[in-house]
C-alpha positions as CSV (number, residue, x, y, z in Angstrom):
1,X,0.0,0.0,0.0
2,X,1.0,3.3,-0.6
3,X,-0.7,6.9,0.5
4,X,-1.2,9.2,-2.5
5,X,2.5,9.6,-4.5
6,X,4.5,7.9,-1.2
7,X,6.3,5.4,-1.5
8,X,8.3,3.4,1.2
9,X,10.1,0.8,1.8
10,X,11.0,-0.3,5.2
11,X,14.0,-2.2,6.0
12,X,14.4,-3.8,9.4
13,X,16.1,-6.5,11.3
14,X,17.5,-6.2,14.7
15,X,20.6,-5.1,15.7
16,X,24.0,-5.9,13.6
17,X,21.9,-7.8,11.0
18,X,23.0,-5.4,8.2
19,X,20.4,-3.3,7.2
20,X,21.9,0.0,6.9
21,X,24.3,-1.3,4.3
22,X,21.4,-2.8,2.6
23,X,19.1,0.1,2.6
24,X,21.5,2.5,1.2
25,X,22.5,0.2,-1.4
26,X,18.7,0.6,-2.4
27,X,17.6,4.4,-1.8
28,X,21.4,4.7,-4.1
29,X,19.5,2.6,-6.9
30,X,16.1,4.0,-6.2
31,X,17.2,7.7,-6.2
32,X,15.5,7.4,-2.9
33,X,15.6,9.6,0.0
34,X,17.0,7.5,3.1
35,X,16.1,8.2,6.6
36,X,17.8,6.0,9.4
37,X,15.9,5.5,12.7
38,X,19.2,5.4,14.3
39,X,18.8,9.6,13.7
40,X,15.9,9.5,15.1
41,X,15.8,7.5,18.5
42,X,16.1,9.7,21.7
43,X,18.7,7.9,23.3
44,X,19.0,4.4,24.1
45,X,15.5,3.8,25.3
46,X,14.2,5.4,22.7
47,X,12.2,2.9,20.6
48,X,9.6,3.3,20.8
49,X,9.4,7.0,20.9
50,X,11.1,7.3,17.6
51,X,8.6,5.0,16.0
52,X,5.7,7.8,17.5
53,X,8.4,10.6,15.5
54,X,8.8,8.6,12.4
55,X,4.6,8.4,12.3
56,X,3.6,11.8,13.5
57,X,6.7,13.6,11.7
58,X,7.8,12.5,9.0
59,X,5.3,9.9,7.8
60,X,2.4,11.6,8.4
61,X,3.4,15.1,6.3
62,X,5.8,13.6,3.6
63,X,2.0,11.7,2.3
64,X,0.4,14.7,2.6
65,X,2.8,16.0,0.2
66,X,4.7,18.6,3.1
67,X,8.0,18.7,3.8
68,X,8.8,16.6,7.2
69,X,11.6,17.3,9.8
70,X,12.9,15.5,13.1
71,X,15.5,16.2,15.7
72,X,18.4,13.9,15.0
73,X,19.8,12.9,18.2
74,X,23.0,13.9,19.6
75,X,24.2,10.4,20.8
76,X,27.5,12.2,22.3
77,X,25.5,14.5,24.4
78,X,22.6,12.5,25.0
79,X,20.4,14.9,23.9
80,X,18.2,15.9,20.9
81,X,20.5,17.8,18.1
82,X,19.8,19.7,14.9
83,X,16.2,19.7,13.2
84,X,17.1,17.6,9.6
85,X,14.3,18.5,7.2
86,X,12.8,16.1,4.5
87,X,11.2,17.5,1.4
88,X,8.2,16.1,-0.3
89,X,9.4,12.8,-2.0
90,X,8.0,9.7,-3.6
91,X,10.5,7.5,-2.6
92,X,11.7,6.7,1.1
93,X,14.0,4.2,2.3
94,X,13.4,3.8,6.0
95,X,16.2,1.6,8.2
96,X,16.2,0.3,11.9
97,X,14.4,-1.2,14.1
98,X,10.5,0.0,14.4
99,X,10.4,0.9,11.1
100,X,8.4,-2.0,10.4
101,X,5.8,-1.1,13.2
102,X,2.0,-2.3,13.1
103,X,1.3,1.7,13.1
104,X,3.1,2.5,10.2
105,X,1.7,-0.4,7.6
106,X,-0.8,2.3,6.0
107,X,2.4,4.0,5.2
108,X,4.6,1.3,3.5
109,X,5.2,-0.1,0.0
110,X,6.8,-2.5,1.1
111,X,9.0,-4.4,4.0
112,X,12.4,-6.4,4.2
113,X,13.6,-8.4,6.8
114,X,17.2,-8.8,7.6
115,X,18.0,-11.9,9.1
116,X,21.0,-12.3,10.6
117,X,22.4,-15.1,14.1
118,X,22.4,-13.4,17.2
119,X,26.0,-14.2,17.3
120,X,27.1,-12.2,13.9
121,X,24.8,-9.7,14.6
122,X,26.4,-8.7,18.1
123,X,30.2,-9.1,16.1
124,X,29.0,-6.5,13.4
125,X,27.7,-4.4,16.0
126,X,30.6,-4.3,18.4
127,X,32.7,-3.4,15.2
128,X,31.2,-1.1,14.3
129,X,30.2,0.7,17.3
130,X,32.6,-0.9,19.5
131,X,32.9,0.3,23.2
132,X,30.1,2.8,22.6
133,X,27.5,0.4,21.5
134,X,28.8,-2.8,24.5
135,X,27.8,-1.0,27.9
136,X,23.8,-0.9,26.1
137,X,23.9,-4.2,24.0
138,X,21.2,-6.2,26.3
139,X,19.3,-2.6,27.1
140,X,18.5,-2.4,23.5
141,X,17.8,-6.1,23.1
142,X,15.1,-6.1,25.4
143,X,13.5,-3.4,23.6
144,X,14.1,-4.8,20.8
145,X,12.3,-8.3,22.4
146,X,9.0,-5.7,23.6
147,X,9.0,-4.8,20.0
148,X,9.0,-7.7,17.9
149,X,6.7,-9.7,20.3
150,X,3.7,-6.6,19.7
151,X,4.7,-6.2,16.4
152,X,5.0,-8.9,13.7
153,X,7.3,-7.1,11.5
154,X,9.3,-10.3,10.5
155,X,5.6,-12.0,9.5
156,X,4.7,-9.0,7.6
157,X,8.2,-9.3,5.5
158,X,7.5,-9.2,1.7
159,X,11.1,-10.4,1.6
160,X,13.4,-11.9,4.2
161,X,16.9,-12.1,3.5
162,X,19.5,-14.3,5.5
163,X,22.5,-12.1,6.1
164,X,24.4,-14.3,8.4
Protein backbone atom coordinates (compact mmCIF):
# COMPACT_ATOMS: atom_id res chain seq x y z
CA UNK A 1 0.00 0.00 0.00
CA UNK A 2 1.01 3.26 -0.62
CA UNK A 3 -0.68 6.91 0.47
CA UNK A 4 -1.19 9.23 -2.49
CA UNK A 5 2.49 9.64 -4.52
CA UNK A 6 4.52 7.93 -1.18
CA UNK A 7 6.33 5.43 -1.49
CA UNK A 8 8.34 3.38 1.16
CA UNK A 9 10.11 0.79 1.84
CA UNK A 10 11.01 -0.29 5.18
CA UNK A 11 13.96 -2.18 5.98
CA UNK A 12 14.36 -3.82 9.41
CA UNK A 13 16.13 -6.48 11.31
CA UNK A 14 17.46 -6.23 14.74
CA UNK A 15 20.64 -5.07 15.65
CA UNK A 16 23.97 -5.91 13.64
CA UNK A 17 21.89 -7.81 10.97
CA UNK A 18 22.99 -5.37 8.21
CA UNK A 19 20.41 -3.27 7.21
CA UNK A 20 21.90 0.04 6.86
CA UNK A 21 24.29 -1.31 4.30
CA UNK A 22 21.40 -2.79 2.58
CA UNK A 23 19.15 0.11 2.57
CA UNK A 24 21.54 2.45 1.25
CA UNK A 25 22.45 0.23 -1.37
CA UNK A 26 18.67 0.62 -2.44
CA UNK A 27 17.65 4.38 -1.81
CA UNK A 28 21.43 4.66 -4.08
CA UNK A 29 19.48 2.56 -6.95
CA UNK A 30 16.12 4.00 -6.16
CA UNK A 31 17.19 7.74 -6.19
CA UNK A 32 15.46 7.42 -2.87
CA UNK A 33 15.65 9.56 0.05
CA UNK A 34 16.98 7.46 3.07
CA UNK A 35 16.13 8.18 6.63
CA UNK A 36 17.76 5.99 9.40
CA UNK A 37 15.91 5.48 12.72
CA UNK A 38 19.18 5.42 14.31
CA UNK A 39 18.80 9.62 13.75
CA UNK A 40 15.94 9.52 15.07
CA UNK A 41 15.84 7.51 18.45
CA UNK A 42 16.11 9.71 21.74
CA UNK A 43 18.72 7.87 23.26
CA UNK A 44 18.97 4.43 24.08
CA UNK A 45 15.50 3.79 25.33
CA UNK A 46 14.19 5.45 22.71
CA UNK A 47 12.20 2.90 20.63
CA UNK A 48 9.57 3.34 20.79
CA UNK A 49 9.41 7.00 20.88
CA UNK A 50 11.12 7.26 17.61
CA UNK A 51 8.57 5.03 16.02
CA UNK A 52 5.75 7.85 17.48
CA UNK A 53 8.42 10.64 15.54
CA UNK A 54 8.75 8.55 12.45
CA UNK A 55 4.56 8.38 12.32
CA UNK A 56 3.60 11.80 13.52
CA UNK A 57 6.70 13.58 11.67
CA UNK A 58 7.84 12.48 8.98
CA UNK A 59 5.32 9.92 7.76
CA UNK A 60 2.43 11.60 8.40
CA UNK A 61 3.44 15.10 6.32
CA UNK A 62 5.85 13.58 3.59
CA UNK A 63 1.99 11.72 2.33
CA UNK A 64 0.44 14.71 2.59
CA UNK A 65 2.82 16.02 0.19
CA UNK A 66 4.66 18.57 3.08
CA UNK A 67 7.99 18.72 3.83
CA UNK A 68 8.78 16.57 7.22
CA UNK A 69 11.57 17.27 9.77
CA UNK A 70 12.88 15.49 13.07
CA UNK A 71 15.51 16.16 15.72
CA UNK A 72 18.40 13.86 15.00
CA UNK A 73 19.83 12.86 18.21
CA UNK A 74 23.00 13.95 19.61
CA UNK A 75 24.23 10.35 20.80
CA UNK A 76 27.49 12.19 22.32
CA UNK A 77 25.50 14.53 24.38
CA UNK A 78 22.64 12.52 24.97
CA UNK A 79 20.36 14.89 23.90
CA UNK A 80 18.20 15.88 20.90
CA UNK A 81 20.50 17.84 18.12
CA UNK A 82 19.82 19.71 14.95
CA UNK A 83 16.18 19.68 13.24
CA UNK A 84 17.07 17.60 9.64
CA UNK A 85 14.35 18.50 7.15
CA UNK A 86 12.78 16.05 4.50
CA UNK A 87 11.20 17.52 1.41
CA UNK A 88 8.20 16.05 -0.26
CA UNK A 89 9.37 12.81 -2.04
CA UNK A 90 8.00 9.70 -3.56
CA UNK A 91 10.54 7.48 -2.65
CA UNK A 92 11.68 6.71 1.11
CA UNK A 93 13.98 4.15 2.31
CA UNK A 94 13.43 3.81 6.03
CA UNK A 95 16.18 1.57 8.17
CA UNK A 96 16.22 0.32 11.89
CA UNK A 97 14.43 -1.25 14.13
CA UNK A 98 10.47 0.04 14.40
CA UNK A 99 10.35 0.87 11.13
CA UNK A 100 8.37 -2.03 10.37
CA UNK A 101 5.77 -1.14 13.17
CA UNK A 102 1.95 -2.25 13.07
CA UNK A 103 1.34 1.73 13.11
CA UNK A 104 3.13 2.47 10.19
CA UNK A 105 1.70 -0.40 7.56
CA UNK A 106 -0.76 2.32 6.01
CA UNK A 107 2.39 3.96 5.18
CA UNK A 108 4.62 1.35 3.53
CA UNK A 109 5.22 -0.11 -0.01
CA UNK A 110 6.83 -2.52 1.06
CA UNK A 111 8.97 -4.38 3.98
CA UNK A 112 12.40 -6.35 4.19
CA UNK A 113 13.64 -8.36 6.82
CA UNK A 114 17.24 -8.82 7.61
CA UNK A 115 18.00 -11.88 9.12
CA UNK A 116 21.02 -12.35 10.61
CA UNK A 117 22.43 -15.10 14.06
CA UNK A 118 22.40 -13.45 17.20
CA UNK A 119 26.05 -14.20 17.31
CA UNK A 120 27.10 -12.20 13.88
CA UNK A 121 24.84 -9.73 14.61
CA UNK A 122 26.36 -8.72 18.13
CA UNK A 123 30.21 -9.06 16.13
CA UNK A 124 29.02 -6.49 13.43
CA UNK A 125 27.68 -4.39 15.99
CA UNK A 126 30.63 -4.31 18.40
CA UNK A 127 32.74 -3.41 15.19
CA UNK A 128 31.16 -1.08 14.32
CA UNK A 129 30.22 0.70 17.27
CA UNK A 130 32.57 -0.88 19.48
CA UNK A 131 32.93 0.25 23.20
CA UNK A 132 30.07 2.78 22.58
CA UNK A 133 27.50 0.36 21.52
CA UNK A 134 28.78 -2.82 24.48
CA UNK A 135 27.84 -1.05 27.92
CA UNK A 136 23.81 -0.92 26.06
CA UNK A 137 23.91 -4.23 24.05
CA UNK A 138 21.18 -6.20 26.33
CA UNK A 139 19.34 -2.65 27.09
CA UNK A 140 18.46 -2.36 23.54
CA UNK A 141 17.78 -6.10 23.09
CA UNK A 142 15.11 -6.07 25.44
CA UNK A 143 13.47 -3.43 23.63
CA UNK A 144 14.07 -4.83 20.75
CA UNK A 145 12.27 -8.34 22.43
CA UNK A 146 9.01 -5.73 23.60
CA UNK A 147 9.03 -4.76 19.96
CA UNK A 148 8.99 -7.65 17.86
CA UNK A 149 6.74 -9.66 20.33
CA UNK A 150 3.69 -6.59 19.71
CA UNK A 151 4.66 -6.24 16.39
CA UNK A 152 4.98 -8.88 13.72
CA UNK A 153 7.26 -7.11 11.50
CA UNK A 154 9.31 -10.26 10.47
CA UNK A 155 5.58 -12.03 9.54
CA UNK A 156 4.72 -9.00 7.64
CA UNK A 157 8.17 -9.28 5.54
CA UNK A 158 7.53 -9.25 1.73
CA UNK A 159 11.08 -10.41 1.61
CA UNK A 160 13.38 -11.86 4.23
CA UNK A 161 16.86 -12.06 3.50
CA UNK A 162 19.48 -14.35 5.50
CA UNK A 163 22.47 -12.06 6.07
CA UNK A 164 24.45 -14.28 8.40
Amino acid sequence: MSVGDLRVLAVEGRSGSGKSRFAATIAAGLGATLIRMDEIYPGWDGLQAAVTVLHEQVLVPLAAGEPARWRLWDWAGDRPGAWHEVPATERLVVEGVGCGADVLTAYRSGLIWIEASADVRRERAMARDGDTYAPHWERWARQEDAFYAANDVRGQADLIIENG
